[in-house]
N, C-alpha and C positions, 0 to 999 in steps of 0.2 A: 504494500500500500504506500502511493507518495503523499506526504503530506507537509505541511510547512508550519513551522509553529514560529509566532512572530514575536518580536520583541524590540525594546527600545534601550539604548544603550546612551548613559549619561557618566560626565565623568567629572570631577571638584575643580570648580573655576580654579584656571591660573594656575594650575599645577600638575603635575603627570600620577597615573595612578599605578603601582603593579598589581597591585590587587584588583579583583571585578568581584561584585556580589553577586551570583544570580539565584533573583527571584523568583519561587512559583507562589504562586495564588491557589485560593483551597474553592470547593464547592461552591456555586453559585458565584463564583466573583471572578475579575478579570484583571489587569494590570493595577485597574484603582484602589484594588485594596492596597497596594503598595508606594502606590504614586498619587495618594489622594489632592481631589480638587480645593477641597474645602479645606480653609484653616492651614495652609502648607506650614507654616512655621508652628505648627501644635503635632497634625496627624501626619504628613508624609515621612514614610518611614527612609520612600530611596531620599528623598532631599537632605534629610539627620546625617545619614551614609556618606554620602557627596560631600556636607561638611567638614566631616570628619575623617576626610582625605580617601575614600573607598570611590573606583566607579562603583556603576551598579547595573545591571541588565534586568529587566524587568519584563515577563514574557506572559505571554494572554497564553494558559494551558490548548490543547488542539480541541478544537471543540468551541474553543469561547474566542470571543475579540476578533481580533484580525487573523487571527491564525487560521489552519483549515478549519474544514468538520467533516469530520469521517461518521460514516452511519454508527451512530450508537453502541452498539452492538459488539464493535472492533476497539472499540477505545477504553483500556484499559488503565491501570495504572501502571505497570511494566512496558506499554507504550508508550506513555507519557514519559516516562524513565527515560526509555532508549531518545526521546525526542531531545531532553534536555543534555544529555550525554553530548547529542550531537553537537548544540550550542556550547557547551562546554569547551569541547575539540573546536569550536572555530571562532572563539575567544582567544584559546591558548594559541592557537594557530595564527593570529592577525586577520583572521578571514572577516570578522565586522569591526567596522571603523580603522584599519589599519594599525590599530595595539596589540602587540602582543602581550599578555597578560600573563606575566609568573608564576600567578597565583590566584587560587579561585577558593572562594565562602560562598556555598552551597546555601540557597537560606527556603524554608518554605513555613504556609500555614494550611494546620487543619488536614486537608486533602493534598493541598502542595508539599504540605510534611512527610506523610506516607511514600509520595513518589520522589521523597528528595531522597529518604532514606530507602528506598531502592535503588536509588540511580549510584547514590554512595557506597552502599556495601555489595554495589556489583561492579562495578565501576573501577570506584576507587581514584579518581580524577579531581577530587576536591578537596584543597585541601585542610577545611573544617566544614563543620553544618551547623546550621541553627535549625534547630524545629521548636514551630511555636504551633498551639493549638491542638493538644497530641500526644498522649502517652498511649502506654502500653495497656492502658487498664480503661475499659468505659464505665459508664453509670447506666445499664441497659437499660433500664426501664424509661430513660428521661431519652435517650437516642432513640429509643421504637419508639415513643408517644411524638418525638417531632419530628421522626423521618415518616411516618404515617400520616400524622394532620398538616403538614407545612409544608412538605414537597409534590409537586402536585405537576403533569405534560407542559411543557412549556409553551406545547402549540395554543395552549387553552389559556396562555397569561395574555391581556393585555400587551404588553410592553413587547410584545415577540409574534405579536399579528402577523400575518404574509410574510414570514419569516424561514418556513418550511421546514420547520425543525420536526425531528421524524421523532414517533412518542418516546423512544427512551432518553429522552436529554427532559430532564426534570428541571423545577426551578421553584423558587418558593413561592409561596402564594401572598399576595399582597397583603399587608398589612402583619406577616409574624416574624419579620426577622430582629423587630426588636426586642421582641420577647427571647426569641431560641439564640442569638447570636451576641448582646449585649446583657448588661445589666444596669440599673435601674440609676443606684447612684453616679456614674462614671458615663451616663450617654449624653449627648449633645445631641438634641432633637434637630438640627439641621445637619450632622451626621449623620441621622438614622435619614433621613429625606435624603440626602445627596446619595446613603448606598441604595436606597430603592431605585432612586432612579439609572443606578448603574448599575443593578443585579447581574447578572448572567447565568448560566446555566451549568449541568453536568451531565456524566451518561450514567444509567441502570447500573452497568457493569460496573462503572467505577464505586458507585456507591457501594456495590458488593464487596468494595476491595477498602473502602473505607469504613464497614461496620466491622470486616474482621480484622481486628485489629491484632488479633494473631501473627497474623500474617507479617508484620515487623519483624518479629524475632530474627528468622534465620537472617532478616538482612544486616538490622539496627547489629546483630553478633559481629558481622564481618565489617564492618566499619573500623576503616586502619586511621581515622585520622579525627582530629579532638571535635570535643560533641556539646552545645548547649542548647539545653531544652528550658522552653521557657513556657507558661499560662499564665494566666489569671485566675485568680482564687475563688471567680465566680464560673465559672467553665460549667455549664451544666450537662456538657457529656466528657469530660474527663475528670472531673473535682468532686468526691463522693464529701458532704458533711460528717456522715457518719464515721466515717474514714480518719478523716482527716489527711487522706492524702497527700491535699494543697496548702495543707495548714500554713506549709513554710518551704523555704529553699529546702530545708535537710530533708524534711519528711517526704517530698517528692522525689529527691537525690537518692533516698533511703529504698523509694517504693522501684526506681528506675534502675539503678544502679546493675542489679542481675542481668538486664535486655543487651548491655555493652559488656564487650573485652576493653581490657586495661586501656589499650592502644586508644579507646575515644576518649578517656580521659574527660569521663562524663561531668559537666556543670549542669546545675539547673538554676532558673530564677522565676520565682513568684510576685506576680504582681499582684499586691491587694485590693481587693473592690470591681478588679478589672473582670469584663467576660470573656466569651469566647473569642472575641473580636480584638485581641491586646493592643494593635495600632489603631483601631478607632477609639479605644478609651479615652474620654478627659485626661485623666493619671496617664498617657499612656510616655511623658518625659523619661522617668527614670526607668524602663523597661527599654528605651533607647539609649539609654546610656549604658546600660547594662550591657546589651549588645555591641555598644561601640569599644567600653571597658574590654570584653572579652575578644573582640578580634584583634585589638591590638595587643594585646597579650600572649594569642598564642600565631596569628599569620603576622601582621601588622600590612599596615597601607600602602610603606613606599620599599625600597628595595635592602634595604639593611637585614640579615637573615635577622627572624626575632628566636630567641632560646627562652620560652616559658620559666619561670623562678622554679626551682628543685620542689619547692611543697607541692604545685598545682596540682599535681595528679596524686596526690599523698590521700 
């Protein structure tokens, strides 16, 4: 199957980058979860990035945006893998924008997490990963009550009229993604309006590959190169109360920690208040910092090899 998966490629005014981030975006969303319109100096998470001397790639999954769409049916998330692979190899290669890039921070959410952590632990081409939106553990009962009421043909949404999307590409139904994907104190009602209006879609199969969340293991195991995983403490398909899972950085490090070999040199970071949604939260500053904190720690931005401090992986 040919297919093209598209993407924009930005890089920190006034200065060279060796590092590149690339972006996937999770279920129902497309570049703008990462490149947000609204608020750029609160919510975009690639502009934080570009600050802070990283370019960044930022790619609409196959399926969504400007990239292809392949029937439903074929689009997996070990597709999706292999698609990013490809962008990966023509980063590192000079083939967009004429940079050759040293270095690659693999970054995904939600559903772009699942396929980052395949693309990583088959791969092996990046050389760290952030997964945000995404552990090894769900809260089943609260993932079937909103994969059930809230996803719904996207032939049948508004917003994707004459659009010819064949019934397995889902998409949420208007009006619950503030409910399933944010929480209550940390949402910006004109954040919740500007992702409706940018929704997008996914396929059946994928979704299959996003409720087993099984299915990480054998990859997230072979992952040769350092790991932080990050949510928000409102997540209501990966943050149990009764648990306590999310309660804090440890206790999630504590619950994750068995899914990695030594070699990722697993981090985690919890944000409080925040949901499913970590770059859309109001709070969502210091979870970018965190993130900028951490890749200059173990890749860094410009070409100086970086050596992590001896405790990191302790």
């Amino acid at each position: 199957m040919s297919a093209t998966m598209h993407g924009t490629l930005c890089v920190p005014a006034g200065r060279t980058a060796d590092t590149v981030m690339v972006l996937v975006p999770g279920a129902t969303y497309n570049h703008t979860y990462w490149d947000f319109p609204y608020r750029p100096e609160t919510y975009n998470f690639r502009r934080a990035m570009n600050d802070a001397g990283y370019a960044t790639f930022v790619v609409d999954r196959l399926g969504t945006g400007a990239s292809s769409r392949p029937p439903s049916a074929l689009l997996t998330a070990s597709l999706q893998a292999e698609a990013v692979h490809q962008v990966i190899q023509a980063l590192r290669g000079g083939r967009i924008g004429g940079t050759v890039f040293r270095k690659t921070i693999l970054g995904g959410h939600s559903l772009g997490s699942l396929i980052s952590v395949i693309e990583a632990g088959t791969y092996h081409d990046a050389d760290a990963v952030v997964l945000t939106g995404i552990t090894h553990r769900i809260v089943a009962p609260e993932v079937v009550k909103i994969f059930t009421s809230s996803f719904y043909p996207a032939a049948l949404d508004p917003a994707f009229t004459g659009k010819s999307y064949d019934p397995g590409y889902l998409t949420t139904r208007p009006g619950t993604r503030g409910t399933d994907f944010y929480a209550p104190a940390t949402t910006d009602p004109v954040v919740l309006a500007t992702d409706e209006a940018t929704k997008d879609v996914f396929s059946a199969t994928e979704a299959l590959d996003g409720l087993g969340v099984a299915d990480l293991l054998p990859y997230s195991r072979r992952i040769q190169h350092p790991v932080l995983l990050a949510v928000g403490d409102q997540d209501q398909f990966f943050c149990d109360p009764l648990s306590g899972n999310c309660a804090s950085t440890a206790a999630l490090k504590a619950q994750e920690d068995p899914y990695f070999g030594s070699a990722a040199c697993l981090h985690t970071y919890v944000q409080p208040g925040a949901g499913h949604d970590l770059n859309l939260a109001t709070n969502t500053a210091p979870y970018q910092q965190a993130v900028r904190d951490w890749a200059d720690a173990f890749v860094g931005a410009g070409p100086v090899p970086v050596t992590p401090p001896a405790e990191a992986c302790a």
